[in-house]
C-alpha positions as CSV (number, residue, x, y, z in Angstrom):
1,X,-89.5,30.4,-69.0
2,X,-89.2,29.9,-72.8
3,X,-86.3,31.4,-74.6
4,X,-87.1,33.0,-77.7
5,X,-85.7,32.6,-81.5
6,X,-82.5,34.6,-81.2
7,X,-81.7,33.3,-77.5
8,X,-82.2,29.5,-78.4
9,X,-79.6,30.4,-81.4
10,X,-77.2,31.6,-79.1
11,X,-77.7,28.7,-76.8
12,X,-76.9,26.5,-79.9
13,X,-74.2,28.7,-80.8
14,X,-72.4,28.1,-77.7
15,X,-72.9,24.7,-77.0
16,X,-71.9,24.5,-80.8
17,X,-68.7,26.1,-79.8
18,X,-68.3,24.3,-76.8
19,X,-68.5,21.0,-78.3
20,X,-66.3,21.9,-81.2
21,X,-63.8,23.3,-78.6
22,X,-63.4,19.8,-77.0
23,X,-63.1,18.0,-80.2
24,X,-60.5,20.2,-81.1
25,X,-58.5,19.9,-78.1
26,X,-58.6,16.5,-77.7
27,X,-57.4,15.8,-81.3
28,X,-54.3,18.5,-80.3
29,X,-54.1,16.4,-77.2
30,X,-54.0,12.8,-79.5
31,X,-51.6,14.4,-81.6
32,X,-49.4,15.5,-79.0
33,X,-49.3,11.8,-77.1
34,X,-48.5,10.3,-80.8
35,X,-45.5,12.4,-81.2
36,X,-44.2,12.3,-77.6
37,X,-44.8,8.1,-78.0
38,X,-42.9,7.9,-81.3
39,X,-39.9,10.3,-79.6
40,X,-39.2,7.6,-77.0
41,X,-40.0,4.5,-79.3
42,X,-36.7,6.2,-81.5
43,X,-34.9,7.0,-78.4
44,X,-35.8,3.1,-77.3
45,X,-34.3,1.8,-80.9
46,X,-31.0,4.1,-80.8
47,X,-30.7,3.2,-77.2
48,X,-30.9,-0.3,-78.0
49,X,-28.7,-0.1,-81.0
50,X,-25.9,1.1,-78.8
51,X,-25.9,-1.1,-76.4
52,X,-25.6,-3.9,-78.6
53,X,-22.8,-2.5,-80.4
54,X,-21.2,-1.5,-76.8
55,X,-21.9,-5.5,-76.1
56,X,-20.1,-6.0,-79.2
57,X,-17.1,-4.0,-78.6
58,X,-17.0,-5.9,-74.8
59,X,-17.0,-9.1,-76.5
60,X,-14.4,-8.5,-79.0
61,X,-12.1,-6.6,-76.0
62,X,-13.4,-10.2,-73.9
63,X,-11.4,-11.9,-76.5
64,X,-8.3,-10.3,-76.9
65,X,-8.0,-10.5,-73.3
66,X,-8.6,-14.2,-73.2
67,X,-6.0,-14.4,-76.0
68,X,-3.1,-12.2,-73.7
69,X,-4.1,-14.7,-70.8
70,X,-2.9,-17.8,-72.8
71,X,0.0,-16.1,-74.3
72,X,0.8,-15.3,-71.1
73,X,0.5,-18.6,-69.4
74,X,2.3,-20.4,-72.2
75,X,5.3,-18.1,-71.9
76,X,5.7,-19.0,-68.4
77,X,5.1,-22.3,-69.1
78,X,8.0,-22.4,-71.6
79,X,10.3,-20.0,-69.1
80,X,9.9,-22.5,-66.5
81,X,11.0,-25.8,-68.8
């Protein structure tokens, strides 16, 4: 069972377009995977970025609080003298 002229050029044909098909689709996949991988490397940097600056805001509310605490003690310190 040989395959003549024209049918082995079809055979190549197809398998020509087969093979192309894959390349293609896998370089769409690639491309895909990159972008979806870069959206949640951002989303990691702007999550991290606010919850330092929320840490920040804590910190500085952390102090005041500290500071009302020994206000508070000394003016019951000096209401009881």
């Amino acid at each position: 069972m040989y395959l003549s002229d024209s049918e082995e050029w079809l055979v190549i044909l197809v398998a020509t377009t087969i093979v192309l098909g894959l390349i293609i689709k896998s370089y769409r996949d690639y491309k895909t995977m990159s972008a979806e991988a870069n959206v949640k490397i951002e989303q990691k940097k702007k999550d991290e970025a606010y919850v330092r600056k929320l840490k920040e805001v804590i910190d500085q509310k952390n102090e005041l609080l500290q500071q009302a605490i020994k206000l508070k003690k000394e003016q019951a310190e000096k209401s009881e003298n």
